[in-house]
N, C-alpha and C positions, 0 to 999 in steps of 0.2 A: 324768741328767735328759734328758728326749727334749724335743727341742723343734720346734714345728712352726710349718710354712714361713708357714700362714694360719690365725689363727683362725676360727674357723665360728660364732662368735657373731654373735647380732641387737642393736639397740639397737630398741625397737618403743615408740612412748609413749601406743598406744592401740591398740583394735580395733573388729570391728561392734557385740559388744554391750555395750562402754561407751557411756556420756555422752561429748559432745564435751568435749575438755578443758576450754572456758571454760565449760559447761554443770555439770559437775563440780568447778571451783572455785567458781563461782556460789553452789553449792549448800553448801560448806564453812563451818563455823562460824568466824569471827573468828580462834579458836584455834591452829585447824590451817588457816588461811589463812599466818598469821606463821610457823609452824612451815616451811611451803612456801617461802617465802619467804628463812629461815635457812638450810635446809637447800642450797640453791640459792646460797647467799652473796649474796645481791642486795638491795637495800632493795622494801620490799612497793611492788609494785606492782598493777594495777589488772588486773580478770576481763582485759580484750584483752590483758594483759600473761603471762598463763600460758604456752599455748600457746605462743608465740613461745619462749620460756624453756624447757621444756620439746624441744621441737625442738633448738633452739640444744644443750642436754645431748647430747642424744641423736646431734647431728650431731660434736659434739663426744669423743665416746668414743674407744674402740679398737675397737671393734665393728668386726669384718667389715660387716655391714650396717645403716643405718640406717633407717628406716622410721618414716612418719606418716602418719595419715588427712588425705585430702584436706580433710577437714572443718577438721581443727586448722588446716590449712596457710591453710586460707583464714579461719580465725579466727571462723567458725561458732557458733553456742549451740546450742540445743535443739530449735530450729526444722530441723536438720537429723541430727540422732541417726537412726542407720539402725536399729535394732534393740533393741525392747525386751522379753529373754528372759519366756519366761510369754505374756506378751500374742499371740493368735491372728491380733489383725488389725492392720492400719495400720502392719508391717513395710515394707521394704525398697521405699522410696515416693521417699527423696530421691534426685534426680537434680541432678548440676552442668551447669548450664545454659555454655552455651560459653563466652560472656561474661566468665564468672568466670576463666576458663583463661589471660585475660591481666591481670589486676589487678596492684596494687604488691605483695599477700604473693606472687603465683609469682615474680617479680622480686625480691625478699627470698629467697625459697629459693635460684633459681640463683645469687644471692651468695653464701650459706652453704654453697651446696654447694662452690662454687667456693672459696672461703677454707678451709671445712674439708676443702679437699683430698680431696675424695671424687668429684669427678667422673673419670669412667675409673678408676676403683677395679677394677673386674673386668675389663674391658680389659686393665690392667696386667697382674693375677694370674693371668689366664689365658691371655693370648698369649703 
């Protein structure tokens, strides 16, 4: 068995033309709210509570990299969805306003990054 030095896998829990995560739980029936929820091991929690969870997975993997839309990170709905395929206009409009760049979720993130041992992640593997 060959075994290699670094995985080259993403953990990614969203892109441009998705819904923002809480926009897209939002929009989940009851059903498959619970189902999210199970799958996750965690008791249901509330639309602000996906995103966070999601990340939290994502940060938490094996993945070489992890990866999330600013939007999730800041915990965003629909009011900031960058892209909606089909549609010709009223694309790629939202903009993070500075302000936002120092709230409690990026302080929540360099926690999780920090805990999930992911800061100097490439540092490490490549110096």
């Amino acid at each position: 068995m060959i075994e290699a030095q670094y995985m080259t896998v993403k953990a990614a829990e969203g892109r441009r033309d998705n819904p923002t995560t809480r926009e897209w739980y939002e929009e989940l029936p009851s059903a498959q709210r619970r189902s999210f929820w199970n799958y996750l091991k965690r008791p249901e929690g509330r639309s602000s509570d996906a995103a966070p969870a999601l990340i939290q997975l994502a940060w938490s993997s094996s993945a070489a990299l992890a990866i999330a839309p600013l939007q999730d990170v800041l915990n965003l709905g629909i009011e900031a969805r960058m892209n909606v395929p089909g549609r010709a206009e009223g694309n790629w409009r939202w903009r993070c306003p500075e302000d936002m760049l120092s709230t409690p979720q990026i302080e929540w993130l360099r926690d999780l990054t920090k805990s999930s041992d992911r800061s100097g992640v490439f540092r490490a593997k490549l110096g």
